[in-house]
N, C-alpha and C positions, 0 to 999 in steps of 0.2 A: 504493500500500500504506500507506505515511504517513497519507496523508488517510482513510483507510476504520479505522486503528487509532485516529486522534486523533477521529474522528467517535463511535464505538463506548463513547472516554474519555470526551468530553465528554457522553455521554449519561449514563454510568456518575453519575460525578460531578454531575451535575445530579440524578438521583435519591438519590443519597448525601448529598448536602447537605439536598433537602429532609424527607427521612426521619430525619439527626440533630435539626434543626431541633425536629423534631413529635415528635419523642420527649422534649427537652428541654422543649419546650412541658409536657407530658406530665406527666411526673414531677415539675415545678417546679408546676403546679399541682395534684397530687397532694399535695405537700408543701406546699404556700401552707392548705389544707382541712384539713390534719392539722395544723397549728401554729397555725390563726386565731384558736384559742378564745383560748388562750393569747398570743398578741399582743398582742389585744386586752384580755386580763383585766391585764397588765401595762402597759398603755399603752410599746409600744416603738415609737420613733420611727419615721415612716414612710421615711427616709433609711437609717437601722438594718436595718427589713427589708428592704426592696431590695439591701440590701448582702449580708444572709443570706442569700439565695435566686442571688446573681451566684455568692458561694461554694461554695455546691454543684454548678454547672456542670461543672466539670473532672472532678469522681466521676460525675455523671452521663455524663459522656462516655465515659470509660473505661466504666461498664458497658455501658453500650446499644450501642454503637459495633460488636461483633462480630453481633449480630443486624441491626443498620442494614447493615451489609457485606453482607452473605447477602443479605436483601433486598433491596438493589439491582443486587445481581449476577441474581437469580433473574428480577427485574422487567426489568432492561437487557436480558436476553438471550430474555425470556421475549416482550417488545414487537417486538424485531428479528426473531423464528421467527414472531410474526404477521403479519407487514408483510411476510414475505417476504422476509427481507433475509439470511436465515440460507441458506436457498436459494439463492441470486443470488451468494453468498461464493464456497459451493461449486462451482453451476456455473463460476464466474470463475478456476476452478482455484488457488482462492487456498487454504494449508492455513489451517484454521479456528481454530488454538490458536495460528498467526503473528500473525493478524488479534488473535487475545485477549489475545497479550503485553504491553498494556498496563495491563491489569485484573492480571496477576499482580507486573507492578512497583508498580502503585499502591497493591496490597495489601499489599509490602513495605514501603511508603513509609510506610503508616497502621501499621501495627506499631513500625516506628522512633519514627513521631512521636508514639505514643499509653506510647511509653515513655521517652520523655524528658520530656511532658506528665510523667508519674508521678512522675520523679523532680526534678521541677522545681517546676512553676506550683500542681501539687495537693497538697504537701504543705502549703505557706504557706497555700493554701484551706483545708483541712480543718482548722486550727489555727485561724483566724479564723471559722469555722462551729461549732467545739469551742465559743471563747473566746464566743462569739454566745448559742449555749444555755446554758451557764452562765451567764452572765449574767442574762442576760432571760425565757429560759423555764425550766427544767428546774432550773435550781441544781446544784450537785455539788458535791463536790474538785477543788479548781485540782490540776492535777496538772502533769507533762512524761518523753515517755519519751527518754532518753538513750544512748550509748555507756556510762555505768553502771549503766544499769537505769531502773526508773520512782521520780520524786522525787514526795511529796504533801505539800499542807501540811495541817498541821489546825491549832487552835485554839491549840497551846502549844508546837509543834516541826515537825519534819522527819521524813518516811521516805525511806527509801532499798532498795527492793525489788528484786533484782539480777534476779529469774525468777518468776514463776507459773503455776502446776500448776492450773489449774481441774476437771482430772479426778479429783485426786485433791485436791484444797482444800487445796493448799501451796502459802507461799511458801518460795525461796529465797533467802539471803543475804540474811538481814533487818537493819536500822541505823532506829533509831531517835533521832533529835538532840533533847534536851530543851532550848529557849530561852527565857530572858527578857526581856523589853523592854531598851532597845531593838533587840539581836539580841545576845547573851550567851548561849553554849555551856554549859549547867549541869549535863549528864548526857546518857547514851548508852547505849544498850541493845542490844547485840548479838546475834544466832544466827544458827547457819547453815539452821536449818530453824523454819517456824513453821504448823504444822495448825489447820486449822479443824474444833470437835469438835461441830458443829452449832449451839453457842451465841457461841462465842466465838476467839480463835487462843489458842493455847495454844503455847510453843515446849517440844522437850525439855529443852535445856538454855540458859542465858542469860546472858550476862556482863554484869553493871552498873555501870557509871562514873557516879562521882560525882563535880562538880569544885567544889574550894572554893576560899573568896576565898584562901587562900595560896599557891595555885596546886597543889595537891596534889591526887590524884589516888587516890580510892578505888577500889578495886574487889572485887567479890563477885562469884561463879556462882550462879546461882541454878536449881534443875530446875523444869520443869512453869511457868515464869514466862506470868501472863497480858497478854496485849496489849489493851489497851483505845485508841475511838478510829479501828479501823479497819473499813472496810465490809464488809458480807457478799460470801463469792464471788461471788453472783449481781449484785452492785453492781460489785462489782473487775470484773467481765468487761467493764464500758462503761470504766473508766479505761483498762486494759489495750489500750484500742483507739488510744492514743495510738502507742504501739509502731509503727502503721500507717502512722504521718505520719514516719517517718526514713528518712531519703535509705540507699540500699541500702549505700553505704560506710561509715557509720555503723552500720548494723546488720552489719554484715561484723564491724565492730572489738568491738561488744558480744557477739556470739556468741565471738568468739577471746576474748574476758577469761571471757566463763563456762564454757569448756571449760578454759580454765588453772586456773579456779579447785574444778573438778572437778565443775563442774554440765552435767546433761543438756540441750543445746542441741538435739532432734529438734525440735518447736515451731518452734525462730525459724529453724534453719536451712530447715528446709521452707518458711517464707513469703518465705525471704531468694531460695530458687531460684524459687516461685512467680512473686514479684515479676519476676525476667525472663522467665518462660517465658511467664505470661499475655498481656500485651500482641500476642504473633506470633499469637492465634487469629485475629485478621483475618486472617494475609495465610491462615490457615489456610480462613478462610471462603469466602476468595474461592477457592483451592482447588477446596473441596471445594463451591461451587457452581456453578461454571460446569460441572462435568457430570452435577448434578443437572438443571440449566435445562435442557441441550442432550437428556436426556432425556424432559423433560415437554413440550418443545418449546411451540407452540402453545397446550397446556395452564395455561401458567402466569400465568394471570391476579394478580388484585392478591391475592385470597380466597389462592388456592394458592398464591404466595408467602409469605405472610405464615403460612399455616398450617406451609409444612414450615421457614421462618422459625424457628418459636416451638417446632416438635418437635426440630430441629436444635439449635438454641443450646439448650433447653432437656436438651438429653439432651450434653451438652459439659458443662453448667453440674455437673450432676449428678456428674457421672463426677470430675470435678474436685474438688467439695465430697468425694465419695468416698476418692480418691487420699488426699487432702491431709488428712484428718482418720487416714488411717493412718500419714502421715507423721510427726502430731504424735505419735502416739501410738506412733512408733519401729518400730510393725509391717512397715513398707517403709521402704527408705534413702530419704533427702529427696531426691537428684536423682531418682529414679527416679516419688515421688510428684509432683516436678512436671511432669515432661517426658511420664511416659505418654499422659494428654487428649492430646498435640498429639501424640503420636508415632499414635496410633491413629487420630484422625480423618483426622491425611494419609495413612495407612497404606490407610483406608478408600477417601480422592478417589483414589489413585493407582490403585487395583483398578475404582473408576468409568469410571477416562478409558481403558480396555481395551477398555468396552463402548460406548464412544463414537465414532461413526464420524464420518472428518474430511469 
């Protein structure tokens, strides 16, 4: 029995490797042809991009990684019902889901590991791929998102943005640090709320510190105060993506300071549950394809894996983008938008393996 489950893995696993492999291949040269102009036009060392392209690996893992599972699940089982080998189980009186317990731990294994991946080796990647395109291709705002929100610099100071509304083009908890050479705190601009009114941010109301050489410390309110210096929504939403790169305990503590501070945290709490719940759609894959396969039997060549491959994860991907944009938007509580995708599609394999004779 041993030998017939580790034989079954190690086929698993040989097709799982070579299909992350070729996806990786894949999208890094999809991304090598969408960034060559630009390489090139900036002469960035050839050391430099190599280096760019090793840092994107780990985000390409994390995506591709649930569709690469399903496919290899569909292809391992789909090779062994042609060979006959699916047959041979059963008449061997062996049950067929003992034999495939390995495929259901392995799939817990890649869930685990593709979430500690997350919380580990891709955040420092994504930050040195950030730091990469600023640089050399695209330019921006250095920026950094923190346990106090997102910090940016610009030409003459500091921000300090505690939350962002891109649905409704507000920030919250806005701090502005005015400096002079060579790092001299000269003035500070405070509000709690700052709109964008299509031209410009505009806050309702705004406290302004002035600090002079005697150490004295002016201040005025000031309504309707305009913000000069900062990017359009449409720009904010690529800073905004730093948020992405903090470890899930760090954003745990930034959501509990913006809920003390009486801001609506639906947004970050929803990617904070996200963040754990995504990762398990592997073991959810492997699931919910081993009795898709045991279905199609014989039928499921490389063509038909690959196709219910790309209608499966693609209809997961959906449902998920789904959930999750209702959770930002407060319409469903954030556990519930992260957890439905996974709760349904196992909901789904469990009703499959009924119709699955062992």
């Amino acid at each position: 029995m041993k030998m017939l489950q580790r034989y079954i893995l190690v086929e698993f696993v040989k097709l799982l490797s070579i299909t992350i492999l070729s996806f990786i291949l894949l999208f890094t040269l999809i991304d090598l042809f969408e960034n060559m102009e630009d390489i090139i036009k900036n002469h960035v060392p050839v050391v430099n991009s190599i280096a760019f392209f090793f840092y994107n690996i780990p985000f390409i893992i994390s995506q591709i990684t649930p569709m690469a599972t399903l496919l290899s699940v569909l292809l391992t089982l789909g090779l062994l019902a042609k060979h006959g080998e699916i047959t041979a189980i059963k008449a061997g009186g062996v049950k067929l889901f003992s034999a495939l317990m390995p495929l259901f731990i392995f799939g817990l294994f890649i869930s685990v590991g593709l979430f500690i991946m997350n919380e580990t080796v891709a955040p420092a990647m994504n930050k040195r791929s950030e730091a990469f395109r600023t640089k050399w291709l695209h330019g921006g705002r250095i920026g950094s998102f923190g346990k106090e929100g997102l910090w940016l610099k610009s030409a003459d100071g500091i921000y300090n943005i505690r939350g962002i509304d891109l649905v409704n083009n507000k920030l919250y908890g806005f701090d502005y640090y005015k400096i002079e050479k060579p790092f001299k705190v000269v003035g500070r601009i405070t509000a709690r709320d700052v709109t964008y009114n299509g031209q410009n941010w505009v806050t309702e109301t705004a406290t302004v510190w002035k600090f002079i050489e005697s150490g004295r410390a002016l201040r005025t309110s000031v309504e309707g105060y305009l913000i000069t210096g900062l990017d359009s929504p449409e720009e904010m939403a690529g800073i905004e993506k730093h948020r992405e790169n903090m470890p899930i305990g760090e954003l745990a503590q930034y959501i509990k300071g913006l809920e003390a501070d009486g801001y609506d945290s639906h947004r970050y709490r929803t990617d904070l549950y996200c963040r754990i719940t995504f990762p398990f759609i592997n073991f959810i894959m492997v699931f919910i394809g081993i009795p898709f396969a045991l279905k199609t039997g014989r039928n499921t060549s490389i063509a038909v894996g690959v196709g219910l491959s790309v209608i499966i994860a693609l209809s997961y991907w959906i449902i998920f983008a789904a959930t999750k944009t209702l959770g930002h938007g407060g319409i469903i509580p954030p556990p519930l938008a992260a957890t439905f995708p996974d709760i349904l599609f196992f909901a789904t394999g469990t009703l499959m393996y009924s119709y699955v004779r062992q």
